[in-house]
VODO-927849 format. One line per field, with one value per atom (N, C-alpha, C): residue number from 1; residue in three letters; y, x, z. Coordinates in nm, 4 decimals. Each point is the difference from the previous one (the first is absolute). Example, Ala and Ser with C-alpha at 12.3 -4.5 7.8 and 13.67 -1.06 7.14 Angstrom:
BEGIN
pos <- c(1  1  1  2  2  2)
code <- c(ALA  ALA  ALA  SER  SER  SER)
north <- c(-0.5690  0.1190  0.1200  0.1050  0.1190  0.1090)
east <- c(1.3190  -0.0890  0.0900  -0.0350  0.0820  -0.0770)
up <- c(0.7800  0.0000  0.0000  -0.0720  0.0060  0.0730)
REM end
This chain:
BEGIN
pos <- c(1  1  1  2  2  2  3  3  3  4  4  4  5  5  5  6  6  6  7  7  7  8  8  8  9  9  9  10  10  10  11  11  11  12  12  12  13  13  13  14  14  14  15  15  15  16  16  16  17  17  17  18  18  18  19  19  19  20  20  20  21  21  21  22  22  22  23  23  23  24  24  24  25  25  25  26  26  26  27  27  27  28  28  28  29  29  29  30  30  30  31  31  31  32  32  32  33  33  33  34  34  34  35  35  35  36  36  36  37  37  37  38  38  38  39  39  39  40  40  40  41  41  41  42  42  42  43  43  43  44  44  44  45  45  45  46  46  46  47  47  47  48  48  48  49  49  49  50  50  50  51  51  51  52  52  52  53  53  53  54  54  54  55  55  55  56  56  56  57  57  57  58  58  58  59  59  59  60  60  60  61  61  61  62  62  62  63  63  63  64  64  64  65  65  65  66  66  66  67  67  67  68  68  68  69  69  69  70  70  70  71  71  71  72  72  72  73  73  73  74  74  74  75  75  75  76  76  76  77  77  77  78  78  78  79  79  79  80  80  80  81  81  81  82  82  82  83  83  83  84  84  84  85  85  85  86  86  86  87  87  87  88  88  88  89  89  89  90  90  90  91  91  91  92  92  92  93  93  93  94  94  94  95  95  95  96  96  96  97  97  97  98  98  98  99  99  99  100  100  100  101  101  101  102  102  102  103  103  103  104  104  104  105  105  105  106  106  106  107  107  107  108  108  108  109  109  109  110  110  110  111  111  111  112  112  112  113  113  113  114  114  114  115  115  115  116  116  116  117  117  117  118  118  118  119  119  119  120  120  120  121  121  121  122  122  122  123  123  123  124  124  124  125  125  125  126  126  126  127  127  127  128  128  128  129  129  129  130  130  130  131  131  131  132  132  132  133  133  133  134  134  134  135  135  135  136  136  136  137  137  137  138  138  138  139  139  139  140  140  140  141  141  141  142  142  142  143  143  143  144  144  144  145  145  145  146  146  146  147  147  147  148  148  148  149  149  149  150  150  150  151  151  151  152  152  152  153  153  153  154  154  154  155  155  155  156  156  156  157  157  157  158  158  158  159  159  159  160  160  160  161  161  161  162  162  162  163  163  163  164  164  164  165  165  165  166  166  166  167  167  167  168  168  168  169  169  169  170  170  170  171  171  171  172  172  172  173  173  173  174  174  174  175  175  175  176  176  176  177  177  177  178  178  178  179  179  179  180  180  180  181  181  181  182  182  182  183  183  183)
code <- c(UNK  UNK  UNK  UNK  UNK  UNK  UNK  UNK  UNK  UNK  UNK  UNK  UNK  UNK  UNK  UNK  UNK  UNK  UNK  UNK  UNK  UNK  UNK  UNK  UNK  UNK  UNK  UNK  UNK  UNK  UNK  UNK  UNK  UNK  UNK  UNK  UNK  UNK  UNK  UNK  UNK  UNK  UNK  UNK  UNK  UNK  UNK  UNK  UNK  UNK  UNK  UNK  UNK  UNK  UNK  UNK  UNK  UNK  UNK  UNK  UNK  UNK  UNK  UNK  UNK  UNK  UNK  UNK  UNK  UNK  UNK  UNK  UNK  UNK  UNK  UNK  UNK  UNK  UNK  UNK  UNK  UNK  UNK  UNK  UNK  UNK  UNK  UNK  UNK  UNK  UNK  UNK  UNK  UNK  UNK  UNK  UNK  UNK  UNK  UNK  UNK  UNK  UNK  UNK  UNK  UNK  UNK  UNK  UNK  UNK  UNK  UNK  UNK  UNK  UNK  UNK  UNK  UNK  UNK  UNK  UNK  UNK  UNK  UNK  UNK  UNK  UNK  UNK  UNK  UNK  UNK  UNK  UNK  UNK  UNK  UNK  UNK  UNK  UNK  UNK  UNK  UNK  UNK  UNK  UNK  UNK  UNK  UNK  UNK  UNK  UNK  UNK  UNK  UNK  UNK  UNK  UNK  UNK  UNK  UNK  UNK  UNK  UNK  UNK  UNK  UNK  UNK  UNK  UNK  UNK  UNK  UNK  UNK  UNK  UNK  UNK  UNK  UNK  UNK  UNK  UNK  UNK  UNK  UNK  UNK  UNK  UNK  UNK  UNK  UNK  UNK  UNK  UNK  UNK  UNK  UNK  UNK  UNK  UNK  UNK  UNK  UNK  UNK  UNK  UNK  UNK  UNK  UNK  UNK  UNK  UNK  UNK  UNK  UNK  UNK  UNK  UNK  UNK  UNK  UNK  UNK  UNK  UNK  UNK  UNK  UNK  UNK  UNK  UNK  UNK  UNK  UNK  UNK  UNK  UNK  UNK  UNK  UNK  UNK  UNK  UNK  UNK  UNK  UNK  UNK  UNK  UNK  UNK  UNK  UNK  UNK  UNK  UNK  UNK  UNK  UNK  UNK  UNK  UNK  UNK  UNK  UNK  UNK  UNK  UNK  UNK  UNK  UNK  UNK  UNK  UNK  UNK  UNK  UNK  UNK  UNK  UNK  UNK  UNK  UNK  UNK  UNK  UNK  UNK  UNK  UNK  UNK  UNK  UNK  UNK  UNK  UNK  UNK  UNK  UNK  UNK  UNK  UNK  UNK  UNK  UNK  UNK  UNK  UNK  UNK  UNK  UNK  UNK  UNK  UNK  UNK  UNK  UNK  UNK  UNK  UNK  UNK  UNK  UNK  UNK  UNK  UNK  UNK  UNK  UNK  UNK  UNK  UNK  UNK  UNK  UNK  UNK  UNK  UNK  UNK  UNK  UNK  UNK  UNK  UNK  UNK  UNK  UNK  UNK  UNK  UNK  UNK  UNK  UNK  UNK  UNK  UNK  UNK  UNK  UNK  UNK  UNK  UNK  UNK  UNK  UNK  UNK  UNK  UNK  UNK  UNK  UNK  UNK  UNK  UNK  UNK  UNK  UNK  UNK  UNK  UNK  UNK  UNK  UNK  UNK  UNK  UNK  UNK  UNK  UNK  UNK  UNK  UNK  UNK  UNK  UNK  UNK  UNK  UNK  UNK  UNK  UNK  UNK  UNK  UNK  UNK  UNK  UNK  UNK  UNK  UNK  UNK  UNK  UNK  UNK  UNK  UNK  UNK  UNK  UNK  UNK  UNK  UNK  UNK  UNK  UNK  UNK  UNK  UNK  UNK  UNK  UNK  UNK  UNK  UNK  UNK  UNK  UNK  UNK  UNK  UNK  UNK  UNK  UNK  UNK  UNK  UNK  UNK  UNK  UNK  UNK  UNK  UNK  UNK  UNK  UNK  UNK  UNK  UNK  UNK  UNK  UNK  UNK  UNK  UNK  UNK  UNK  UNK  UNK  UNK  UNK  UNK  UNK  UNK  UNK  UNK  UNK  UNK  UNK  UNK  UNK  UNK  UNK  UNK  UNK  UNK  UNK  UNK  UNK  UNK  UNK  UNK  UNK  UNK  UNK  UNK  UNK  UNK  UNK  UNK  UNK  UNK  UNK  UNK  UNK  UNK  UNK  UNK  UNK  UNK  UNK  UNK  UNK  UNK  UNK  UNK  UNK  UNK  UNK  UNK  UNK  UNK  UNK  UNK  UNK  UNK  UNK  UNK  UNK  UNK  UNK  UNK  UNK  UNK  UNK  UNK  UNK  UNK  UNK  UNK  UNK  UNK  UNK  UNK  UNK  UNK  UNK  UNK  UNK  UNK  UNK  UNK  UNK  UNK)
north <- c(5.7625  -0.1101  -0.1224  -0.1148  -0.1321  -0.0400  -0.0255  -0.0903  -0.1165  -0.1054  -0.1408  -0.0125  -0.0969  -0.0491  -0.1337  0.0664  -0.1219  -0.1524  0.0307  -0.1754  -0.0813  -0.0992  -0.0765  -0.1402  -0.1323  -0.1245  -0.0892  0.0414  -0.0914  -0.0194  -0.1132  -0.0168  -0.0582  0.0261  -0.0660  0.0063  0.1032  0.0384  -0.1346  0.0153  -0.1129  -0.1395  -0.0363  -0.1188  -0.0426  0.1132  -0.0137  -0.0151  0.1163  -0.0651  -0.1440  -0.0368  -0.1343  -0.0978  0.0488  -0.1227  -0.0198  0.1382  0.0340  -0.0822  0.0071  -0.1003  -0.1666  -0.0118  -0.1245  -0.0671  0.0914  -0.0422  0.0194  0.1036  -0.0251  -0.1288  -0.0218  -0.1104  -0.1271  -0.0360  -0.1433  0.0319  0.0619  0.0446  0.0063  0.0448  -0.0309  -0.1128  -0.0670  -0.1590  -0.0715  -0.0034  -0.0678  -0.0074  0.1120  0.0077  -0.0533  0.0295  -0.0606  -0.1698  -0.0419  -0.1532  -0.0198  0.0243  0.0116  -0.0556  0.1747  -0.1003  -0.0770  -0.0427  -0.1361  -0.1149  0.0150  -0.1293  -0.0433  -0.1216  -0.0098  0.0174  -0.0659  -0.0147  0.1567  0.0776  0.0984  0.1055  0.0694  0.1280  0.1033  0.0597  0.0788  -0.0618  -0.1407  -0.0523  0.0587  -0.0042  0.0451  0.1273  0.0680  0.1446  0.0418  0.1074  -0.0094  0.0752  0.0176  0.0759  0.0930  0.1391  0.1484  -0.0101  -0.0829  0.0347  -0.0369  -0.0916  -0.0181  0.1324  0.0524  0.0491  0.1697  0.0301  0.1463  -0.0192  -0.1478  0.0038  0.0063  -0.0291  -0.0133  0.1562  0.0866  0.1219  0.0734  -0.0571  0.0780  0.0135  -0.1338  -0.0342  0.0831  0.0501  0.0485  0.1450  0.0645  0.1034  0.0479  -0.0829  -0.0035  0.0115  -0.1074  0.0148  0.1543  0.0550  0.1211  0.1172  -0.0274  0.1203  -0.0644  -0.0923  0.0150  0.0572  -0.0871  0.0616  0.1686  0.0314  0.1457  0.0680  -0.0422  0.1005  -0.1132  -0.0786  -0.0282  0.1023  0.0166  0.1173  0.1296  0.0354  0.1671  -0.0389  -0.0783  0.0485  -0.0531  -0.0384  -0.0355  0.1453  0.0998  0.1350  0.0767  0.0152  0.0581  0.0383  -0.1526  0.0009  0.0546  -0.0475  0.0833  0.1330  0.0666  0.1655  0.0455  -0.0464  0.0090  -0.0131  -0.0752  -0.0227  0.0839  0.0457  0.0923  0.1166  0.0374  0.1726  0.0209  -0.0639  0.0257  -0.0049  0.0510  0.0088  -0.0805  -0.0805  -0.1326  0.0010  0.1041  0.0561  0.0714  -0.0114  0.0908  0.0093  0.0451  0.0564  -0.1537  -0.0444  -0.1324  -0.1071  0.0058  -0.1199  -0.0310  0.1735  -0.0355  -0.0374  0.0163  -0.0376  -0.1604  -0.0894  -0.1148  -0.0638  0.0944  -0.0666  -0.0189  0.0697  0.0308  -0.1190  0.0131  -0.1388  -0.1169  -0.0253  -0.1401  -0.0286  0.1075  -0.0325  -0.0345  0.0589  0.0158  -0.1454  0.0126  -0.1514  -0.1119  0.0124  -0.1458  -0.0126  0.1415  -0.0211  -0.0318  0.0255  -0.0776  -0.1506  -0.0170  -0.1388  -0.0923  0.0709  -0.1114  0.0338  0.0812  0.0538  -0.1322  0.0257  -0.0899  -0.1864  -0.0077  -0.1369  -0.0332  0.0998  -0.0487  -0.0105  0.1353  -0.0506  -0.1211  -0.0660  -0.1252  -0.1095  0.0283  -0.1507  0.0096  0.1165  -0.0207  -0.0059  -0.0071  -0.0542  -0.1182  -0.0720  -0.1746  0.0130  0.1093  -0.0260  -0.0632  -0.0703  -0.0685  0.0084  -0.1032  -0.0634  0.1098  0.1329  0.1165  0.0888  -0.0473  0.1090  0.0293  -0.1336  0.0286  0.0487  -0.0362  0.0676  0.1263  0.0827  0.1003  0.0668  -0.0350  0.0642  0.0054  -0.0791  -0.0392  0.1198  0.0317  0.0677  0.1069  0.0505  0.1529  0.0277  -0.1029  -0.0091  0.0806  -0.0805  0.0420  0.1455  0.0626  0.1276  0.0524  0.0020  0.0796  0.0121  -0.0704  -0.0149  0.1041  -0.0381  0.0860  0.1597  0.0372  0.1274  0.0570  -0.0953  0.1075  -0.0100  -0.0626  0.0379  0.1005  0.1486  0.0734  0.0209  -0.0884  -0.0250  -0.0736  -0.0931  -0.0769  -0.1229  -0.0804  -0.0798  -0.1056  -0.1114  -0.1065  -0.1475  -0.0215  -0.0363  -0.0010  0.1051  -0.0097  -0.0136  0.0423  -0.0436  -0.1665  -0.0645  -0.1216  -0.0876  0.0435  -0.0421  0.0306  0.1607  -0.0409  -0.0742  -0.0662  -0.0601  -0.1315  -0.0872  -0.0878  -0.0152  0.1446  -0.0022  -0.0359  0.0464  0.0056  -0.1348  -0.0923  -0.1351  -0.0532  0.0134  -0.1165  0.0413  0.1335  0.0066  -0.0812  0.0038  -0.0378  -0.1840  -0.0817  -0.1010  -0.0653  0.1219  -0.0571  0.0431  0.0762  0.0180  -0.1727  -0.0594  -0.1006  -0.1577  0.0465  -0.1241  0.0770  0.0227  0.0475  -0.0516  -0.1698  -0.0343  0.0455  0.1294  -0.0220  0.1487  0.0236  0.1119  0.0304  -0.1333  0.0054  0.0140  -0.0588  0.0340  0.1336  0.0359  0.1465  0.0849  0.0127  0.0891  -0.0166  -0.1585  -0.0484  0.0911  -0.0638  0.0699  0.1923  0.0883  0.0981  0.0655  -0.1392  0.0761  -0.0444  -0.1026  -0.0142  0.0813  0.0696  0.0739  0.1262  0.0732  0.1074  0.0209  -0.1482  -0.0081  -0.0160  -0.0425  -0.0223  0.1562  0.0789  0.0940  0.1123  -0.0250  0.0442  0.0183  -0.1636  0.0058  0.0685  -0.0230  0.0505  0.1413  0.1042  0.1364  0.0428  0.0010  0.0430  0.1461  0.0721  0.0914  0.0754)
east <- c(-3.9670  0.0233  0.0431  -0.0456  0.0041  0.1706  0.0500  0.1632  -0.0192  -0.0968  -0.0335  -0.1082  0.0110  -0.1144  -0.0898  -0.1608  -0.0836  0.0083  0.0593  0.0122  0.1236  -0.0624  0.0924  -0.0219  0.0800  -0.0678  0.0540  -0.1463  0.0331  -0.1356  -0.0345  -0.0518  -0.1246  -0.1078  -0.1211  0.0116  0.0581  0.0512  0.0955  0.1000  0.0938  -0.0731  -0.0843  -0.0391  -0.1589  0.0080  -0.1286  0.0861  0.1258  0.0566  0.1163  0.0102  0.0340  -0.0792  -0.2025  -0.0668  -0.0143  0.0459  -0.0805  0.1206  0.1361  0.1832  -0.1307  -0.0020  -0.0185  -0.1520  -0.0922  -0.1232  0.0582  0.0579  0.0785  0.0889  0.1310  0.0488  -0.0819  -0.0788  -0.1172  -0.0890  -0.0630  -0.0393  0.0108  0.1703  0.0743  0.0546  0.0439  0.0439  -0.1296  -0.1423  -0.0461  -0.0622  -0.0203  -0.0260  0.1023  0.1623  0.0649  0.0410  -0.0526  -0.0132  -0.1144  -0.0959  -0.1618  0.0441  0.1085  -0.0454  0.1387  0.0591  0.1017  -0.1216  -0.0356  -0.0925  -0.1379  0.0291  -0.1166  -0.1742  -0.0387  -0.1259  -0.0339  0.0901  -0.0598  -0.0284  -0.0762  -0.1107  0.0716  0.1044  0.1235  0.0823  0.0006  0.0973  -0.0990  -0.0957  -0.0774  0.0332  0.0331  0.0255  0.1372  0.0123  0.1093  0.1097  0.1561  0.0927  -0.0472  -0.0421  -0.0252  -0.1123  -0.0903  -0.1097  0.0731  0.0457  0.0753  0.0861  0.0458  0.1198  -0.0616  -0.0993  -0.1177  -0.0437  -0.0405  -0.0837  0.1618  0.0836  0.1339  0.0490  -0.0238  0.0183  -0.0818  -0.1238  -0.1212  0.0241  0.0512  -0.0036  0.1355  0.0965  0.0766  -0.0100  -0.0628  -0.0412  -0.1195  -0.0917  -0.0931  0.0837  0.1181  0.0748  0.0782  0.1079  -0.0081  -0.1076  -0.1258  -0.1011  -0.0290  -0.0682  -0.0452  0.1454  0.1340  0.1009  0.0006  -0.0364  0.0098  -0.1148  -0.0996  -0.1419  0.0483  0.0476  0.0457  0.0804  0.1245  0.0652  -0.0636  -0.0988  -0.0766  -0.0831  -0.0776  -0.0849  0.0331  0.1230  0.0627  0.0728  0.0510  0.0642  -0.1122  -0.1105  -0.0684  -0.1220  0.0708  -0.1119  0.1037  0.1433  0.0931  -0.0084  -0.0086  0.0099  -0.1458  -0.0870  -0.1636  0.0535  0.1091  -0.0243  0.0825  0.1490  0.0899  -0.0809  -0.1025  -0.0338  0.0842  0.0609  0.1005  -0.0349  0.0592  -0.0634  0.0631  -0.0691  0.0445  0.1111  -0.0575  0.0771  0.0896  0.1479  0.0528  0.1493  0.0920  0.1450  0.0084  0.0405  0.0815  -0.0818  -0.1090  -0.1083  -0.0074  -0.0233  -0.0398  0.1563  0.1397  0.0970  0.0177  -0.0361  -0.0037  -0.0983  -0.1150  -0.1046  0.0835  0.0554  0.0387  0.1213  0.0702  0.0994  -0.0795  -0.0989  -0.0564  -0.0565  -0.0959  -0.0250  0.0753  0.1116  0.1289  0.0434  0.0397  0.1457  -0.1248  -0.1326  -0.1207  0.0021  -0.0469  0.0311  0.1150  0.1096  0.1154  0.0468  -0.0761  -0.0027  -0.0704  -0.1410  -0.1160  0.0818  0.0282  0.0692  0.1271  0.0502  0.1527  -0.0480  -0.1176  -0.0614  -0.0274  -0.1264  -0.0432  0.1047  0.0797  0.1190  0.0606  -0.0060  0.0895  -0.0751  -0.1133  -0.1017  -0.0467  0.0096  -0.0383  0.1337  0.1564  0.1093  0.0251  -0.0753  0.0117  0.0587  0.0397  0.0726  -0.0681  -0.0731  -0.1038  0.0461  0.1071  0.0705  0.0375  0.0642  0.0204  -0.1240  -0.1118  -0.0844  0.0288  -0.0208  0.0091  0.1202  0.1048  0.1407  0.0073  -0.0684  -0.0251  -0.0698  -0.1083  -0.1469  0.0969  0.0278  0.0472  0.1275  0.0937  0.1395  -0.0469  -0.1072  -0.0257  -0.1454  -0.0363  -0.0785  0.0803  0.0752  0.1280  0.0484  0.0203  0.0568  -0.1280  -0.1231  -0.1121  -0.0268  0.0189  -0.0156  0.1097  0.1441  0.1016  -0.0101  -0.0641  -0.0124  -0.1094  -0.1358  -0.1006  0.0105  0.1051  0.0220  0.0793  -0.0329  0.0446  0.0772  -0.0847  0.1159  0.0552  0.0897  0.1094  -0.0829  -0.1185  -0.0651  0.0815  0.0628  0.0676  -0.0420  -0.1733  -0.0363  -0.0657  0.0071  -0.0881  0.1673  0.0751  0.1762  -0.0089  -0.0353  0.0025  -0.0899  -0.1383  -0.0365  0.0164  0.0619  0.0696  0.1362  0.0950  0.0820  -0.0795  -0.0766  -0.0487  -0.1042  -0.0164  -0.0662  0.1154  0.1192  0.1498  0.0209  -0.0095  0.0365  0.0037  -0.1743  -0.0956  0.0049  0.0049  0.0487  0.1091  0.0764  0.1570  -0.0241  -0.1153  -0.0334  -0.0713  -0.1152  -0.0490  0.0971  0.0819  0.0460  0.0366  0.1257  0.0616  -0.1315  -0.1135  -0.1219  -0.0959  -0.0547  -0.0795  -0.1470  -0.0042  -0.0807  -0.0813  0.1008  -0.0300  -0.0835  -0.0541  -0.0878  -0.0938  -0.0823  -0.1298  0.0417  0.1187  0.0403  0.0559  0.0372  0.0903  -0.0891  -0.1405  -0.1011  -0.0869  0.0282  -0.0960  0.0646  0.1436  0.0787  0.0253  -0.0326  0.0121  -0.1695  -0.0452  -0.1697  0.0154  0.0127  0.0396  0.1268  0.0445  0.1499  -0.1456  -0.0355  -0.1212  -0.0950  -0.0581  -0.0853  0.0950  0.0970  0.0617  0.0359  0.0713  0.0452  -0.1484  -0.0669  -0.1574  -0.0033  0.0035  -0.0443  0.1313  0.1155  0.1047  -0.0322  -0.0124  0.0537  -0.1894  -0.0640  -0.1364  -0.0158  -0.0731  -0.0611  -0.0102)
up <- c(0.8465  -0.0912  0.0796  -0.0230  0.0599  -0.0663  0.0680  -0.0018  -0.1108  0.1031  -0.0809  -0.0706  -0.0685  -0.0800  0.0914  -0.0770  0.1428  -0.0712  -0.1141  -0.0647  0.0625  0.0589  0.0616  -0.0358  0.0251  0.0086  0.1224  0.1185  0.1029  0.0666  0.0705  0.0604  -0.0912  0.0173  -0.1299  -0.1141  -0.0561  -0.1191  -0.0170  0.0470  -0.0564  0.0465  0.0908  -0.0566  -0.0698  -0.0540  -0.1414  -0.0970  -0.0612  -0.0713  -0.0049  0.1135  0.0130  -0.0384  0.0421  -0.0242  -0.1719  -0.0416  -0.1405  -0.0709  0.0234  -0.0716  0.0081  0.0867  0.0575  -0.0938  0.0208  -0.0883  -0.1492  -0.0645  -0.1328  -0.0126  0.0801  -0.0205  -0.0221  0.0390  0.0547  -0.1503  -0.0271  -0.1130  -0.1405  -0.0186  -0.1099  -0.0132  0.1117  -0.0158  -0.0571  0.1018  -0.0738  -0.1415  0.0026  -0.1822  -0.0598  -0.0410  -0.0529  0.0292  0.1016  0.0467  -0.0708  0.0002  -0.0876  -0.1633  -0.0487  -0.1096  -0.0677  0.1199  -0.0203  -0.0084  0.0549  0.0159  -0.0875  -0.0559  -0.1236  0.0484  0.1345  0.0131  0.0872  0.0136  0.0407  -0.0828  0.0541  -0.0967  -0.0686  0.0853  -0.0411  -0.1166  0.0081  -0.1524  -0.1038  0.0061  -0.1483  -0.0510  0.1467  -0.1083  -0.0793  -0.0416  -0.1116  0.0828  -0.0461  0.0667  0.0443  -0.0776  -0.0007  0.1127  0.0014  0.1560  0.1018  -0.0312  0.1319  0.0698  -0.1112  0.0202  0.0339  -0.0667  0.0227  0.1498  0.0665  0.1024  0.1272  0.0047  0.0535  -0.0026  -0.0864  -0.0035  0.0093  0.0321  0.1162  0.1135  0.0541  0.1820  0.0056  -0.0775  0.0105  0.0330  -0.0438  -0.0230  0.1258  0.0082  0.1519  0.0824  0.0195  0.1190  0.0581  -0.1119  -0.0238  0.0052  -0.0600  0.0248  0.1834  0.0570  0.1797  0.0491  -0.0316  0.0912  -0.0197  -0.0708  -0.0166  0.0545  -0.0058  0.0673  0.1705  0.0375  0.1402  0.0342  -0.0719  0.0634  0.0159  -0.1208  0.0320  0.0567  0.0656  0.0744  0.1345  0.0204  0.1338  0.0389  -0.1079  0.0398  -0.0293  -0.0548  0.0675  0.1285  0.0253  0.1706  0.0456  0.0256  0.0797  -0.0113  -0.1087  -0.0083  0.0255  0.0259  0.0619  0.1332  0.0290  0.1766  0.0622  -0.1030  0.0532  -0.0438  -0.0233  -0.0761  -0.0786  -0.1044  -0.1271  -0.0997  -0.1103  -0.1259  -0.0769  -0.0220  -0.1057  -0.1253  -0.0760  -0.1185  0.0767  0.0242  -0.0004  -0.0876  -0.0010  -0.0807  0.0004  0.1166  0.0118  -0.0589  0.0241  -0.0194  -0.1442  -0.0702  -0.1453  -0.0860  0.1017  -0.1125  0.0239  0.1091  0.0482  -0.1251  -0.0172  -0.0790  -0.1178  -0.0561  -0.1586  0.0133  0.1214  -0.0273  -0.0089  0.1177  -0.0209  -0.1382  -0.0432  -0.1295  -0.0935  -0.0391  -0.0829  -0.0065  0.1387  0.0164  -0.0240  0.0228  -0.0355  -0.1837  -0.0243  -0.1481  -0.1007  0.0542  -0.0665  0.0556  0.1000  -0.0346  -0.0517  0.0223  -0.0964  -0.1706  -0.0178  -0.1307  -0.0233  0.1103  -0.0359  0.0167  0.0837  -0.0425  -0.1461  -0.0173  -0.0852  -0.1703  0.0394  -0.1690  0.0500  0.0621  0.0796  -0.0225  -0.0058  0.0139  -0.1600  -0.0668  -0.1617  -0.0692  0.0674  -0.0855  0.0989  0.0303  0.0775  0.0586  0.0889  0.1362  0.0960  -0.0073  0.0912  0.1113  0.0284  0.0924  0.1411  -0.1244  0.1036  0.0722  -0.0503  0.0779  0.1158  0.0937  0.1106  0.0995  -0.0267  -0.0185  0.0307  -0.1442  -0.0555  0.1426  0.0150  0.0905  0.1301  0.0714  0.1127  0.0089  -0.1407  0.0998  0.0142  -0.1279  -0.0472  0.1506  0.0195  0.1490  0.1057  -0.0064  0.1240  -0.0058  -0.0800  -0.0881  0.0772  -0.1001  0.0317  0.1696  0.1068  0.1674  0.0041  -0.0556  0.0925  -0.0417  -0.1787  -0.0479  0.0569  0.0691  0.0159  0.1729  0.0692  0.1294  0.0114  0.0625  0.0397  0.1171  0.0974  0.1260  -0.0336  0.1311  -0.0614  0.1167  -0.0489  0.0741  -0.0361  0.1274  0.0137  -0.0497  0.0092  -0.0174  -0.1672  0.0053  -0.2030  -0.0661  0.0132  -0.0358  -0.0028  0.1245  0.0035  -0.0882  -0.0206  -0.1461  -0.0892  -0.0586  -0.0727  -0.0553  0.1031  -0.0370  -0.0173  0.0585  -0.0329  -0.1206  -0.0929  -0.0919  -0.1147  0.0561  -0.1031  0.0270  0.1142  -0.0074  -0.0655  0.0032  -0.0471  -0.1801  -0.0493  -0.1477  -0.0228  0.0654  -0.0385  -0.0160  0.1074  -0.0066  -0.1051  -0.0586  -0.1005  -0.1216  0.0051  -0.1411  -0.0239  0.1246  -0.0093  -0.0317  0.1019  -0.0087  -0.0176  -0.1475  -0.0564  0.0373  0.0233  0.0543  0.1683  0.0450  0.1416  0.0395  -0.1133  -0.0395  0.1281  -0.0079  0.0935  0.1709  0.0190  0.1529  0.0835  -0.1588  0.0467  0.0305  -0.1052  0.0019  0.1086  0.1033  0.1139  0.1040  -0.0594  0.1678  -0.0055  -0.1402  0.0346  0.0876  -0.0700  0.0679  0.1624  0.0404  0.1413  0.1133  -0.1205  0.0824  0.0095  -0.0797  -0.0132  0.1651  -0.0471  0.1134  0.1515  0.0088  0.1675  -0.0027  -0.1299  0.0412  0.0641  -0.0748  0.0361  0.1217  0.1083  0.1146  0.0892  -0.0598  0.1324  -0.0315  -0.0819  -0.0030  -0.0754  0.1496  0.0097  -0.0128  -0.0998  -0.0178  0.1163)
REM end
């Protein structure tokens, strides 16, 4: 029986899902800049598309980061001769799944009783939570984004407006952590 689990996030893995924060952030701003604005194409449409297509890219981002991580642990367990599924792996799976679904859960009752303001708040501490619960070692570095995932919540709770930077700088903390702690 294998000790560890082959799901990890470092090296390409973490900066695909860095590029993937980063193409979401840029994405969701501009649509909601879109339809602030009268002569653009996005003002025509109504709240609810807006708000369906915002909880697509949401959801894409979540489904690649997730087939990034499996098929980044299973080249590793192809390269160690290990078996992918194993004790540890499949209870890692059941947390990641778990701790993802109670938060799209705890968004979305949040964004349909107008907590608007808190989404990101919200995403960002329970972010932080989810890095330190599905790290099994005690990596120094994924600790360190997650405290800067707790920051930057604690920032937007106070500047609600500062949504789009927090989500830039957790995708750029992703990708550097990517390149220092290589696969």
């Amino acid at each position: 029986m294998v000790s560890s689990s082959s799901f990890s996030l470092k090296g390409f893995t973490a900066i695909q899902i860095g590029m993937y924060f980063l193409l979401a952030a840029y994405l969701i701003k501009n649509i909601l800049d879109g339809f602030l604005i009268d002569d653009n194409p996005m003002g025509m449409m109504s709240a609810q598309i807006i708000e369906i297509t915002i909880i697509s890219i949401l959801i894409f981002v979540f489904l690649f980061s997730s087939l990034a991580l499996f098929f980044s642990a299973k080249r590793r367990s192809k390269k160690l001769e290990l078996s992918l599924w194993n004790p540890v792996s499949k209870n890692n799976l059941w947390r990641y799944l778990g701790s993802f679904l109670i938060l799209f859960l705890l968004l979305y009752f949040s964004m349909n009783q107008g907590f608007i303001d808190l989404l990101s708040p919200i995403f960002m501490f329970f972010y932080a939570l989810i890095l330190l619960l599905i790290n099994q070692k005690s990596n120094k570095n994924l600790q360190i984004i997650s405290g800067i995932c707790a920051l930057l919540a604690i920032t937007c709770f106070l500047i609600p407006s500062y949504w789009y930077a927090s989500i830039f700088i957790i995708g750029i903390a992703h990708i550097t952590f990517g390149i220092v702690v290589k696969g």
